[in-house]
PyMOL Python script that loads the backbone (N, CA, C, O; Angstrom):
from pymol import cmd

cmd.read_pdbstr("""\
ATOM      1  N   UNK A   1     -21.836 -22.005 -24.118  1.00  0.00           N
ATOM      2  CA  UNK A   1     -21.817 -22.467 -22.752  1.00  0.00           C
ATOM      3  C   UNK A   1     -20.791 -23.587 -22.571  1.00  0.00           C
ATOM      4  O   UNK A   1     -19.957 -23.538 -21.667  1.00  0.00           O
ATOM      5  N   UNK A   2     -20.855 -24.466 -23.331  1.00  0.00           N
ATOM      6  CA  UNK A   2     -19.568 -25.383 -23.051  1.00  0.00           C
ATOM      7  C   UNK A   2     -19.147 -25.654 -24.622  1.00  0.00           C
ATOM      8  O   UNK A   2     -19.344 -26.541 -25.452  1.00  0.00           O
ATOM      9  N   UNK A   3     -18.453 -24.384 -24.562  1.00  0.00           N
ATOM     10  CA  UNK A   3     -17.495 -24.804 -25.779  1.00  0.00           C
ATOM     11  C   UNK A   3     -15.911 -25.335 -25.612  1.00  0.00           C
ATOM     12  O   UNK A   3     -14.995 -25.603 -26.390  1.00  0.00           O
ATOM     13  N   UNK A   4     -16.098 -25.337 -24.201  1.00  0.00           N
ATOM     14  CA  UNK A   4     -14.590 -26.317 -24.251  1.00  0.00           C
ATOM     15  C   UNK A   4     -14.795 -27.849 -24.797  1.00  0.00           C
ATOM     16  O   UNK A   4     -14.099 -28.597 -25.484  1.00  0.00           O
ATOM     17  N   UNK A   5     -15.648 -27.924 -24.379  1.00  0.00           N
ATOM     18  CA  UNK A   5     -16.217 -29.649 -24.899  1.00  0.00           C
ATOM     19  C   UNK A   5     -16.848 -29.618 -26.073  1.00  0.00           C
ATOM     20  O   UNK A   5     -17.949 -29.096 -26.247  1.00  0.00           O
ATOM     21  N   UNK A   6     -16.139 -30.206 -26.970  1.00  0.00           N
ATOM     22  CA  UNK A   6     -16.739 -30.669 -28.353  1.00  0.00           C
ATOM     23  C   UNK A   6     -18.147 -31.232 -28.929  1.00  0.00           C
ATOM     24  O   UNK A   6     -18.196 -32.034 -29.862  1.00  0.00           O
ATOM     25  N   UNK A   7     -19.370 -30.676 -28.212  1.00  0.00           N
ATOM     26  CA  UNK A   7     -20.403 -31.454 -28.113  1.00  0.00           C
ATOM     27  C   UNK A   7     -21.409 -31.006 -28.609  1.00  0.00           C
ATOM     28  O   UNK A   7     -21.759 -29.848 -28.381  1.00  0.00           O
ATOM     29  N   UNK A   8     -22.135 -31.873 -29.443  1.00  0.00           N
ATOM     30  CA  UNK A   8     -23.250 -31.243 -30.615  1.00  0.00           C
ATOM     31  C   UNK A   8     -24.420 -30.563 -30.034  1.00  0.00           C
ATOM     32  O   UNK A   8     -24.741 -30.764 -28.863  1.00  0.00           O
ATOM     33  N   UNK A   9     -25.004 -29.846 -30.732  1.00  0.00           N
ATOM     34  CA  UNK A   9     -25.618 -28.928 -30.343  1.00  0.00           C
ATOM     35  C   UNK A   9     -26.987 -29.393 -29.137  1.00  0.00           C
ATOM     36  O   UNK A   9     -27.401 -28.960 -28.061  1.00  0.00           O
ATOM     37  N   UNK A  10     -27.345 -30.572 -30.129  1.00  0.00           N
ATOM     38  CA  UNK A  10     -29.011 -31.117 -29.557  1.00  0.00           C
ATOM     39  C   UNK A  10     -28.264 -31.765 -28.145  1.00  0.00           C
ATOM     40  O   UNK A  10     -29.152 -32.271 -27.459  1.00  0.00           O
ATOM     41  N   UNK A  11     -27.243 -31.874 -27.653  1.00  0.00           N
ATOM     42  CA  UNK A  11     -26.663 -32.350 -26.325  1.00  0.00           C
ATOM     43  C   UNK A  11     -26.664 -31.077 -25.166  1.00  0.00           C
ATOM     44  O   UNK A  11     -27.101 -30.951 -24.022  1.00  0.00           O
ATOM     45  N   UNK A  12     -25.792 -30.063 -26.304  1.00  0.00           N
ATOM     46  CA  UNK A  12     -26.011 -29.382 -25.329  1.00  0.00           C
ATOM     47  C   UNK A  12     -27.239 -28.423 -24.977  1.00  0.00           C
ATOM     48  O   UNK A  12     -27.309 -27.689 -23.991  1.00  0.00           O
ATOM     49  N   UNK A  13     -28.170 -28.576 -25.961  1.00  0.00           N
ATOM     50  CA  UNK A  13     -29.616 -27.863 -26.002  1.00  0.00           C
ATOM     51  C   UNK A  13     -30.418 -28.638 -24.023  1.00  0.00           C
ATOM     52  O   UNK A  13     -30.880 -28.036 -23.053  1.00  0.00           O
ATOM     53  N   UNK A  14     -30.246 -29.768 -24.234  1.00  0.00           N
ATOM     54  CA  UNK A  14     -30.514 -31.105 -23.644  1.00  0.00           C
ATOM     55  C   UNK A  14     -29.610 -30.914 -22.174  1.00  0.00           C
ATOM     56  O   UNK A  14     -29.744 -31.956 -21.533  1.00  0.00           O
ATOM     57  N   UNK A  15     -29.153 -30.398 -21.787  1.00  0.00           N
ATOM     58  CA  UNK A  15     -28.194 -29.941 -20.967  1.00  0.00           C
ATOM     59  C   UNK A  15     -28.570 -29.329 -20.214  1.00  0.00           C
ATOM     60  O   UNK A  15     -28.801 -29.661 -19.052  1.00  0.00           O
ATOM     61  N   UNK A  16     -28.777 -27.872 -20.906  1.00  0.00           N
ATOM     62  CA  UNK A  16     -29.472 -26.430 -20.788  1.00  0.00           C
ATOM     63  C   UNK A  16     -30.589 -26.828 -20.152  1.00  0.00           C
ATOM     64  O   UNK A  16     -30.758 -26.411 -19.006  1.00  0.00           O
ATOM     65  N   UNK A  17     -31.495 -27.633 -20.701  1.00  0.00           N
ATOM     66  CA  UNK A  17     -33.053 -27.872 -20.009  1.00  0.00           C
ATOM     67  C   UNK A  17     -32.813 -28.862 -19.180  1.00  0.00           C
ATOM     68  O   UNK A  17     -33.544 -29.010 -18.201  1.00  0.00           O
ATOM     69  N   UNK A  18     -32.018 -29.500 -19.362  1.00  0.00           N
ATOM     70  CA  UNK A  18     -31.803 -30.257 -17.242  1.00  0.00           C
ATOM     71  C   UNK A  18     -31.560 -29.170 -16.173  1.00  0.00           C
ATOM     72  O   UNK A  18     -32.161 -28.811 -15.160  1.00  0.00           O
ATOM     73  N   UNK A  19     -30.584 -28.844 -16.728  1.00  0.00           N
ATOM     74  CA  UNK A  19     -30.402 -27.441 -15.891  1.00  0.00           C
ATOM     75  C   UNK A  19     -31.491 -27.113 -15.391  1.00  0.00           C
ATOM     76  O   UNK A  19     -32.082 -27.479 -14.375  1.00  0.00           O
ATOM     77  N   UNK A  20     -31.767 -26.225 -16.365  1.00  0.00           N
ATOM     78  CA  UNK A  20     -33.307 -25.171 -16.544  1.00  0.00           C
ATOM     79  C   UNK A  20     -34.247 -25.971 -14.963  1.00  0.00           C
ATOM     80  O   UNK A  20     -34.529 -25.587 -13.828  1.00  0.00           O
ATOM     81  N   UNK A  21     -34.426 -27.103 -15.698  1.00  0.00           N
ATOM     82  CA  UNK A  21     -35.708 -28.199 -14.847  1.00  0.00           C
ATOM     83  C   UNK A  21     -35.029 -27.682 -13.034  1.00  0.00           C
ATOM     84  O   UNK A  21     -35.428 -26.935 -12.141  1.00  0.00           O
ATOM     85  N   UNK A  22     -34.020 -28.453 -13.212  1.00  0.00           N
ATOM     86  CA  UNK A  22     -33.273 -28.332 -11.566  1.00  0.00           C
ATOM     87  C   UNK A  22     -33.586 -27.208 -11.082  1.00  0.00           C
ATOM     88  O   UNK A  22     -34.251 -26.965 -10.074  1.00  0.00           O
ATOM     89  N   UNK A  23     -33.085 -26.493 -11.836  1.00  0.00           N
ATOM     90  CA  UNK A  23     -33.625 -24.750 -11.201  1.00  0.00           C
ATOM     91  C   UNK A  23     -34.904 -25.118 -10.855  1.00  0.00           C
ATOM     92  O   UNK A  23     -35.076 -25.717  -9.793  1.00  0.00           O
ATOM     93  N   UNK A  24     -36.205 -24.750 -11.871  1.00  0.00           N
ATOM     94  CA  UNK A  24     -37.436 -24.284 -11.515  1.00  0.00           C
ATOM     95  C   UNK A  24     -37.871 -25.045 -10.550  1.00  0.00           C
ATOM     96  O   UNK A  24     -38.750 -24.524  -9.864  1.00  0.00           O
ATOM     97  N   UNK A  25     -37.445 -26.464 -10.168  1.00  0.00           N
ATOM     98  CA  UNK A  25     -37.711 -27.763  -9.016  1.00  0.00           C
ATOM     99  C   UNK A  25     -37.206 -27.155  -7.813  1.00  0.00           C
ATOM    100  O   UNK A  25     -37.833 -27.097  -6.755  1.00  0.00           O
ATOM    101  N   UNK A  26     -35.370 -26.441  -8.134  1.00  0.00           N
ATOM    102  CA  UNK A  26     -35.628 -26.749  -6.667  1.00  0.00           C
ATOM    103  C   UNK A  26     -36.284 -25.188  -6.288  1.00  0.00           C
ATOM    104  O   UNK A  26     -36.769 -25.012  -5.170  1.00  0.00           O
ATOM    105  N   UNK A  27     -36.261 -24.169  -7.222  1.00  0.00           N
ATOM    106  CA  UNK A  27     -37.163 -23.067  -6.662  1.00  0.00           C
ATOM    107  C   UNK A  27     -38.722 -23.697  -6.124  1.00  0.00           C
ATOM    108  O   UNK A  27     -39.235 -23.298  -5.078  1.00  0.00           O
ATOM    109  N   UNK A  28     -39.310 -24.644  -6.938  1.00  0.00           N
ATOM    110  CA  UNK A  28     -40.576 -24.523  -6.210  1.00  0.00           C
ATOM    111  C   UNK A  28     -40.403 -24.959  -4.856  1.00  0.00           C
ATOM    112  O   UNK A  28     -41.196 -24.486  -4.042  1.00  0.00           O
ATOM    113  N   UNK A  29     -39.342 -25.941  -4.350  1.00  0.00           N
ATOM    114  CA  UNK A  29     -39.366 -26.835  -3.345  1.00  0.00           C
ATOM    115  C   UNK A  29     -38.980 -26.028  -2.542  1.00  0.00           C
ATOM    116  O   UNK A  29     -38.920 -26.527  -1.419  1.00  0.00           O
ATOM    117  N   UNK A  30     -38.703 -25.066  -2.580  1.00  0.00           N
ATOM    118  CA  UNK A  30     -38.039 -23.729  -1.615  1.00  0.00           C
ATOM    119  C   UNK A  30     -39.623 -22.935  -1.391  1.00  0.00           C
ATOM    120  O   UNK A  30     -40.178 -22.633  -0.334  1.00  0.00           O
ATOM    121  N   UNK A  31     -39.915 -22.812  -2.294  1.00  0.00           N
ATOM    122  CA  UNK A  31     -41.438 -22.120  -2.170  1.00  0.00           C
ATOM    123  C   UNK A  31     -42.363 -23.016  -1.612  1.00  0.00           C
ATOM    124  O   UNK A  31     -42.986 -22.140  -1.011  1.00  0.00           O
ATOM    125  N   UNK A  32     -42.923 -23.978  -1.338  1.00  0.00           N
ATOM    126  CA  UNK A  32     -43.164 -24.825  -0.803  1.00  0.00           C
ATOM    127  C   UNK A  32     -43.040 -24.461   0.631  1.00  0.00           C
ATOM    128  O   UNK A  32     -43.637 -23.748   1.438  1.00  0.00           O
ATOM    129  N   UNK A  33     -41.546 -25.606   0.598  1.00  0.00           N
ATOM    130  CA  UNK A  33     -41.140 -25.028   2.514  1.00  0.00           C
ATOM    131  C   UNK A  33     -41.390 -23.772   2.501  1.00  0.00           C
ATOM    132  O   UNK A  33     -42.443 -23.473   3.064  1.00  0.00           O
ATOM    133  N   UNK A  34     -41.070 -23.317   2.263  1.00  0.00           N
ATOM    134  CA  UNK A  34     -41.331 -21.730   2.980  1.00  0.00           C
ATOM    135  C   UNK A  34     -43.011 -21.285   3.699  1.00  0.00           C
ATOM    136  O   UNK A  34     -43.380 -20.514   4.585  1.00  0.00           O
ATOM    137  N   UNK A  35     -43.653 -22.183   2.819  1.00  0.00           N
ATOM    138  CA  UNK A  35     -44.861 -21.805   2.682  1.00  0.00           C
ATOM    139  C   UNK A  35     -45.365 -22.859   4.432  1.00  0.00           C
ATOM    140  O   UNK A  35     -45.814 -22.637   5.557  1.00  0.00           O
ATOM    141  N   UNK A  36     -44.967 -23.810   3.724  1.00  0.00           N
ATOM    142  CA  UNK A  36     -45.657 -24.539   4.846  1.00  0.00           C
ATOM    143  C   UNK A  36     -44.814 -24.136   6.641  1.00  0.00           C
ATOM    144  O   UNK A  36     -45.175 -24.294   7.807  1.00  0.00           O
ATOM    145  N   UNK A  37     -43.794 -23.669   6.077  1.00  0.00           N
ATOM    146  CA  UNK A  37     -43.129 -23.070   7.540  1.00  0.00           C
ATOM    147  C   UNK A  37     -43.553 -21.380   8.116  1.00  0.00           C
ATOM    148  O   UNK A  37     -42.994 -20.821   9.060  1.00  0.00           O
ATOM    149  N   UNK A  38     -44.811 -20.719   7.166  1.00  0.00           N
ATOM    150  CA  UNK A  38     -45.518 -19.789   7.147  1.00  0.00           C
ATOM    151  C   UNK A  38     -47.112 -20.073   7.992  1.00  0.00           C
ATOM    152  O   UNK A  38     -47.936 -19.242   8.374  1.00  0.00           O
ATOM    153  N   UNK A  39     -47.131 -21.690   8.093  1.00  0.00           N
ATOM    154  CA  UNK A  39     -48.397 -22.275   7.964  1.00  0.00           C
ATOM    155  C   UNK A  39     -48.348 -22.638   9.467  1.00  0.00           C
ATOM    156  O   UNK A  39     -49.135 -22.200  10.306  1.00  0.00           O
ATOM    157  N   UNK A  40     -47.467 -23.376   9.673  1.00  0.00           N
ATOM    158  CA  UNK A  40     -46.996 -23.731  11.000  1.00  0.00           C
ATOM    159  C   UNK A  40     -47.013 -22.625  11.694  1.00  0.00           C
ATOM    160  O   UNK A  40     -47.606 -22.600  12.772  1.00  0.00           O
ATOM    161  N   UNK A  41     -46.294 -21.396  11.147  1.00  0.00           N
ATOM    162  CA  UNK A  41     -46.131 -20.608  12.476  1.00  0.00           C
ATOM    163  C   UNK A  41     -47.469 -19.700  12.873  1.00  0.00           C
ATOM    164  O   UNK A  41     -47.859 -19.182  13.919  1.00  0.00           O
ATOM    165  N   UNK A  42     -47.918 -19.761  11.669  1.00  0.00           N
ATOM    166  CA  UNK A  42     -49.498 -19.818  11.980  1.00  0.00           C
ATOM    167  C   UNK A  42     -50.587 -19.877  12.844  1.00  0.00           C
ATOM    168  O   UNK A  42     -51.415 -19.081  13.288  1.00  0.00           O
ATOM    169  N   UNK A  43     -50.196 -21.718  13.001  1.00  0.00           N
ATOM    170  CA  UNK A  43     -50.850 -22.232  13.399  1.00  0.00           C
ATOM    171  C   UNK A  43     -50.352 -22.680  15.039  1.00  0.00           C
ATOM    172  O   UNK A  43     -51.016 -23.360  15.821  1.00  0.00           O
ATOM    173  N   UNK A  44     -49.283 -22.210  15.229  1.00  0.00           N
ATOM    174  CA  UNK A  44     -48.614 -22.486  16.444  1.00  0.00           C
ATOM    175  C   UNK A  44     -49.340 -20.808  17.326  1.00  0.00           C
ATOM    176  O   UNK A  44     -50.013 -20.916  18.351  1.00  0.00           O
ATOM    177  N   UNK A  45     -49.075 -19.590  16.775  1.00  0.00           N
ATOM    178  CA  UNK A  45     -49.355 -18.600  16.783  1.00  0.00           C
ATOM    179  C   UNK A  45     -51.312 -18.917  17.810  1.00  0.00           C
ATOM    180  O   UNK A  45     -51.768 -18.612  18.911  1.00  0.00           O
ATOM    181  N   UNK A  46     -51.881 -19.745  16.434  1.00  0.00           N
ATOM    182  CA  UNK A  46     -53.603 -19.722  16.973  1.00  0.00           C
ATOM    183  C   UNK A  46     -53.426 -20.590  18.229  1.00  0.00           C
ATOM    184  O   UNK A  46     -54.148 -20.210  19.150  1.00  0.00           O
ATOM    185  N   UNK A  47     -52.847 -21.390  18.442  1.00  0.00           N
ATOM    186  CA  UNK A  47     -52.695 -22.468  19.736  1.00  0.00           C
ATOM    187  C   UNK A  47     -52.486 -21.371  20.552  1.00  0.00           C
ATOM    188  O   UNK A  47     -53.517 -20.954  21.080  1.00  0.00           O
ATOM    189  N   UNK A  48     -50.982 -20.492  20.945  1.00  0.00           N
ATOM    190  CA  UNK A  48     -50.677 -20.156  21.996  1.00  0.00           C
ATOM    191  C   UNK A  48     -52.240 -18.879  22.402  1.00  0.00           C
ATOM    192  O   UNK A  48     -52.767 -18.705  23.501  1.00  0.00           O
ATOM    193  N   UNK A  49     -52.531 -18.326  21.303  1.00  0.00           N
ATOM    194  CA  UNK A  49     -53.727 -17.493  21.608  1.00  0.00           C
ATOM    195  C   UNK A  49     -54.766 -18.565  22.372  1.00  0.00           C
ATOM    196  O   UNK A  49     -55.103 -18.348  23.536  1.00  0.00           O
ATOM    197  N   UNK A  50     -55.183 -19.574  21.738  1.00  0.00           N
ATOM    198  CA  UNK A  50     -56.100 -19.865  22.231  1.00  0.00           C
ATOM    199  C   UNK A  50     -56.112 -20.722  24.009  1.00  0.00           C
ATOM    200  O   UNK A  50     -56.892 -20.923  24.940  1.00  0.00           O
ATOM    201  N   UNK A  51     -54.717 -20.983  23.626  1.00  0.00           N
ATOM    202  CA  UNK A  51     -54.612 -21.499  25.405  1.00  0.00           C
ATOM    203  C   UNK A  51     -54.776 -20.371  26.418  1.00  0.00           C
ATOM    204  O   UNK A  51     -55.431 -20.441  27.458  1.00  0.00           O
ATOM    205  N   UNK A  52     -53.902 -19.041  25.848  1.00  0.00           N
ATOM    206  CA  UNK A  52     -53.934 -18.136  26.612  1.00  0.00           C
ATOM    207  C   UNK A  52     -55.156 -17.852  27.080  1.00  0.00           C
ATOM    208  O   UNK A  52     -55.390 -17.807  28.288  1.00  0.00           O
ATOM    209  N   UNK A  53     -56.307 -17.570  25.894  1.00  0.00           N
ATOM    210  CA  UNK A  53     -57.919 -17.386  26.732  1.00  0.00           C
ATOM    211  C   UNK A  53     -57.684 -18.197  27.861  1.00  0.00           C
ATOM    212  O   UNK A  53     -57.535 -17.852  29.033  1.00  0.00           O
ATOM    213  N   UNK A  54     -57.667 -19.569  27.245  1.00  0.00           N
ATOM    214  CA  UNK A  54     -58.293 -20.387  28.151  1.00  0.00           C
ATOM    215  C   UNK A  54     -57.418 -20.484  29.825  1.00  0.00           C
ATOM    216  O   UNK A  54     -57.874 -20.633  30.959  1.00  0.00           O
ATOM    217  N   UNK A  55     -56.188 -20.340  29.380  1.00  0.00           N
ATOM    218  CA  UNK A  55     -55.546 -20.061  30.784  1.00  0.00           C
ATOM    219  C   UNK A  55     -56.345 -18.715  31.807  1.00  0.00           C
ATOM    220  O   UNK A  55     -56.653 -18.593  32.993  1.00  0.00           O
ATOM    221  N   UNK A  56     -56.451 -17.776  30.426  1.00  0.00           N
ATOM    222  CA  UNK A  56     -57.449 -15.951  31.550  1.00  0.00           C
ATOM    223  C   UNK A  56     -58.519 -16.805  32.287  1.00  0.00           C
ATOM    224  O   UNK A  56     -58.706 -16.836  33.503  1.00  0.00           O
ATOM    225  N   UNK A  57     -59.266 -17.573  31.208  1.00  0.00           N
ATOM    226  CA  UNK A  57     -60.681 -18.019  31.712  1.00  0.00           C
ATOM    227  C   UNK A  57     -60.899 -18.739  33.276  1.00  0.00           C
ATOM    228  O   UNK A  57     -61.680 -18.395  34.164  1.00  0.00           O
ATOM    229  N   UNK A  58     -60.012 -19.745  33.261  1.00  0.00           N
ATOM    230  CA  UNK A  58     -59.831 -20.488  34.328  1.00  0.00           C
ATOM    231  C   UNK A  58     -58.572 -20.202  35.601  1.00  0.00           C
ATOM    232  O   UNK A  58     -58.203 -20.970  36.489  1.00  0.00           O
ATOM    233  N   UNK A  59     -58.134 -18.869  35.300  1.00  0.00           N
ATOM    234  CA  UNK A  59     -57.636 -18.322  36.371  1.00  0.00           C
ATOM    235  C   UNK A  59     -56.254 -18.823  36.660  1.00  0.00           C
ATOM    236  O   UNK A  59     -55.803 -18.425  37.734  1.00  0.00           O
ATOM    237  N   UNK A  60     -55.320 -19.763  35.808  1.00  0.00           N
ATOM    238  CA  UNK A  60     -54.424 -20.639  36.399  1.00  0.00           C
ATOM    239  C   UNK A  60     -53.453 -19.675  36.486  1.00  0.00           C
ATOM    240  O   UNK A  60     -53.502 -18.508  36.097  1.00  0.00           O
ATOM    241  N   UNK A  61     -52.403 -20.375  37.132  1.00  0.00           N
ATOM    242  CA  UNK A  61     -51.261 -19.008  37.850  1.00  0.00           C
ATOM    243  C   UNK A  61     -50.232 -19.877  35.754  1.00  0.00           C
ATOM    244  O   UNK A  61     -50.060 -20.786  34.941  1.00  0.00           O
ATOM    245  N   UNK A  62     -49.966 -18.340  36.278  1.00  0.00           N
ATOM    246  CA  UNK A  62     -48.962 -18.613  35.135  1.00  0.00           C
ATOM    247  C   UNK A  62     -47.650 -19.335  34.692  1.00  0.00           C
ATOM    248  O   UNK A  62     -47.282 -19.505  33.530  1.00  0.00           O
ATOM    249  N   UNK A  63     -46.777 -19.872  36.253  1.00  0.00           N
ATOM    250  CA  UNK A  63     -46.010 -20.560  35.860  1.00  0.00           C
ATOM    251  C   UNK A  63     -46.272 -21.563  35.917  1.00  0.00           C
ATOM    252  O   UNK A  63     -45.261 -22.266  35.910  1.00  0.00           O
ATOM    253  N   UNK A  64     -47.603 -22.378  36.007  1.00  0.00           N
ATOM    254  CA  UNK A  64     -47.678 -23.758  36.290  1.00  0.00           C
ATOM    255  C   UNK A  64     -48.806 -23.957  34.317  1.00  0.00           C
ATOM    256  O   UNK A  64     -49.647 -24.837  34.134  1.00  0.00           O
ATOM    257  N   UNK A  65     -48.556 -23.279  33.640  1.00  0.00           N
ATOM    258  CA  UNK A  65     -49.539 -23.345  32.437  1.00  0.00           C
ATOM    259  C   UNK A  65     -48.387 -22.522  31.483  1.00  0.00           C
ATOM    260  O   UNK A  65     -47.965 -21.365  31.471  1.00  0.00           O
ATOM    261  N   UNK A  66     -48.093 -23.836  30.640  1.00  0.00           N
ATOM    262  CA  UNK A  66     -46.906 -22.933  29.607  1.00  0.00           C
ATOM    263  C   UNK A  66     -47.208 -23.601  27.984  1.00  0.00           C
ATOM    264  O   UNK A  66     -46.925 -24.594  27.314  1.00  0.00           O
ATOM    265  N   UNK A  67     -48.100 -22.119  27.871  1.00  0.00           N
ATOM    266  CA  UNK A  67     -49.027 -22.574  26.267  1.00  0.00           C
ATOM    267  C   UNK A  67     -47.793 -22.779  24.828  1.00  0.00           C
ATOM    268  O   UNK A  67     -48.147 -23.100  23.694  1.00  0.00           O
ATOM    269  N   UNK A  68     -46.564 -22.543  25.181  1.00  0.00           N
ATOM    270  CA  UNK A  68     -45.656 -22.535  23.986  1.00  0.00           C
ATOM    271  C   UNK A  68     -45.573 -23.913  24.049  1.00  0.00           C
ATOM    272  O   UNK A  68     -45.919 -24.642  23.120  1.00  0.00           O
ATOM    273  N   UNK A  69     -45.099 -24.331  25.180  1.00  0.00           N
ATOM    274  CA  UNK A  69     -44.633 -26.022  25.217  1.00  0.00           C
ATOM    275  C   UNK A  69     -45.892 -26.808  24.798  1.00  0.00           C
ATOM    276  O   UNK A  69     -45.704 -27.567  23.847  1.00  0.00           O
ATOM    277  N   UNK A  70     -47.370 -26.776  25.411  1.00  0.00           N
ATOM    278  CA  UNK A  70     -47.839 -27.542  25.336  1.00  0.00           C
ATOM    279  C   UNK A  70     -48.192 -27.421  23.341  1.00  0.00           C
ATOM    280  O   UNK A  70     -48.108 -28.351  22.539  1.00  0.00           O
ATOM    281  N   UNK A  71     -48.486 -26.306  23.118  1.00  0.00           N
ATOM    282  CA  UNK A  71     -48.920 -25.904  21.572  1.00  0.00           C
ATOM    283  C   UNK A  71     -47.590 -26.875  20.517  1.00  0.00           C
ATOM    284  O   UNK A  71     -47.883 -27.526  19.514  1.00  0.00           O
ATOM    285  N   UNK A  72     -46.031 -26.714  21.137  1.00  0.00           N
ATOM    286  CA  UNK A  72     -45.225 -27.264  21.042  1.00  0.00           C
ATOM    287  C   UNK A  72     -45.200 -29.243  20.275  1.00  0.00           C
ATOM    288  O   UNK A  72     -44.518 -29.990  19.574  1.00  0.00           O
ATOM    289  N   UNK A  73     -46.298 -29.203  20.963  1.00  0.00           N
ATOM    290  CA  UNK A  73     -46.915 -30.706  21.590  1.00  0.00           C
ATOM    291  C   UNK A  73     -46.193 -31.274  22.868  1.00  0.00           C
ATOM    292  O   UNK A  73     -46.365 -32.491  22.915  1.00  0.00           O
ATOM    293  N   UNK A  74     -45.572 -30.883  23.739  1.00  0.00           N
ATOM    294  CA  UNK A  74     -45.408 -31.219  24.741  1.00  0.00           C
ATOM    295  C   UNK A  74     -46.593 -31.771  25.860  1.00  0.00           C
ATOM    296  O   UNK A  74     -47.701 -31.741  25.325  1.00  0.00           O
ATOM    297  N   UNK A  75     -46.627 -32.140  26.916  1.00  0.00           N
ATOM    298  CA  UNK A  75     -47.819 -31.790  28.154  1.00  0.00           C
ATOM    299  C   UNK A  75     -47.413 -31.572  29.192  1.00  0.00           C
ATOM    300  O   UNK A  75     -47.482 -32.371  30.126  1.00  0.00           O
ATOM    301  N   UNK A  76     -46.758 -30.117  29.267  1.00  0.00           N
ATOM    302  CA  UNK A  76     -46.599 -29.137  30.111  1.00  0.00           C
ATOM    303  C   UNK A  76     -47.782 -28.699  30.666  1.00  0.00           C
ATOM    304  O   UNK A  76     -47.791 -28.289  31.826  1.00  0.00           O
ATOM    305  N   UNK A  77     -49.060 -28.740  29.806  1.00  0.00           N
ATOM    306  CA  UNK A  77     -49.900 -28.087  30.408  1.00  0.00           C
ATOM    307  C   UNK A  77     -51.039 -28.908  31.202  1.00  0.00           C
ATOM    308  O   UNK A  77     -51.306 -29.942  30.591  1.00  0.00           O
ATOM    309  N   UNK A  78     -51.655 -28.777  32.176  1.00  0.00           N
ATOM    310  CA  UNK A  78     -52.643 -29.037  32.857  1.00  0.00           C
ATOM    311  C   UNK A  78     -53.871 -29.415  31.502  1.00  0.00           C
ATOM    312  O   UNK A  78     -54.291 -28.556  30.727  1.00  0.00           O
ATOM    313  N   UNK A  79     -54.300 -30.967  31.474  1.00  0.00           N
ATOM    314  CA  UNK A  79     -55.314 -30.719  29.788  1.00  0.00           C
ATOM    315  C   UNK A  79     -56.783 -30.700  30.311  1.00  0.00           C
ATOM    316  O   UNK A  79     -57.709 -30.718  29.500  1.00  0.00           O
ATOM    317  N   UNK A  80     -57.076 -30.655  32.038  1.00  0.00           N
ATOM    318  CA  UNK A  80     -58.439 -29.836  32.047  1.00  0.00           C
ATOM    319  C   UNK A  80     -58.092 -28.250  31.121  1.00  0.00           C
ATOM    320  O   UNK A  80     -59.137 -27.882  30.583  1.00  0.00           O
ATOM    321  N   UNK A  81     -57.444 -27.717  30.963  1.00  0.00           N
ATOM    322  CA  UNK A  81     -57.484 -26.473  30.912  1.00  0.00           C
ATOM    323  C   UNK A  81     -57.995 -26.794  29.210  1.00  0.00           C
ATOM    324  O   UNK A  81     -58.855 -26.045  28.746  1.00  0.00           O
ATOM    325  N   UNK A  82     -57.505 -27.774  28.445  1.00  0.00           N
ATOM    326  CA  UNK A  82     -58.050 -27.568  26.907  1.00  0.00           C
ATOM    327  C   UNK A  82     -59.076 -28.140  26.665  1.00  0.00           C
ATOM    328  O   UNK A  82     -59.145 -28.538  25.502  1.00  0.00           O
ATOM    329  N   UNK A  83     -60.138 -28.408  27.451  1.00  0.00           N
ATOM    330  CA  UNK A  83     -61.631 -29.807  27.529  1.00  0.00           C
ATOM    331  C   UNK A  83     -62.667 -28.487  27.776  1.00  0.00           C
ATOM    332  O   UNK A  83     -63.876 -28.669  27.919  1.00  0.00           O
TER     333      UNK A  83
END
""", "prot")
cmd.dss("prot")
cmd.show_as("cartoon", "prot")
cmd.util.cbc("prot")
cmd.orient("prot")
C-alpha cells in the first residue's frame, strides 16, 4: 500500500486501521442519519394524518387549515383544531 514511502511495517499496519476506523465511523454516521431522517419523516407523515382527521372532524374549509406547515412547526393552523 505505500511502498513508495520507506515505512516499517507496524506503521503502516497502524495506518491501515486508522483508515479501517474512519471508514466503519463514518459508515455508521451515515446509517444513523439516515435512520433518524426515516424517523422524522415518519413522524411528520403521523402529524399530517392526524390533523387531517381532525381538520374532517371539525369541518374547517381547507385553505384556512394547512396540516404540512403547522406539523412543520409553524402556526398556520387554527390550535382549537389540535385541543
Amino acid at each position: 500500500m505505500f511502498k513508495t514511502f520507506n515505512l516499517p511495517n507496524q506503521i503502516e499496519d497502524l495506518i491501515k486501521i486508522l483508515i479501517s476506523f474512519k471508514v466503519v465511523i463514518f459508515i455508521l454516521v451515515g446509517a444513523i442519519e439516515s435512520s433518524l431522517v426515516i424517523k422524522e419523516s415518519f413522524l411528520m407523515d403521523q402529524c399530517i394524518e392526524t390533523i387531517k382527521e381532525k381538520i374532517k372532524t371539525e369541518n374547517e374549509a381547507l385553505n384556512s387549515a394547512k396540516a404540512v406547515h403547522f406539523c412543520g412547526g409553524g402556526h398556520v393552523i387554527d390550535k382549537k383544531l389540535i385541543d
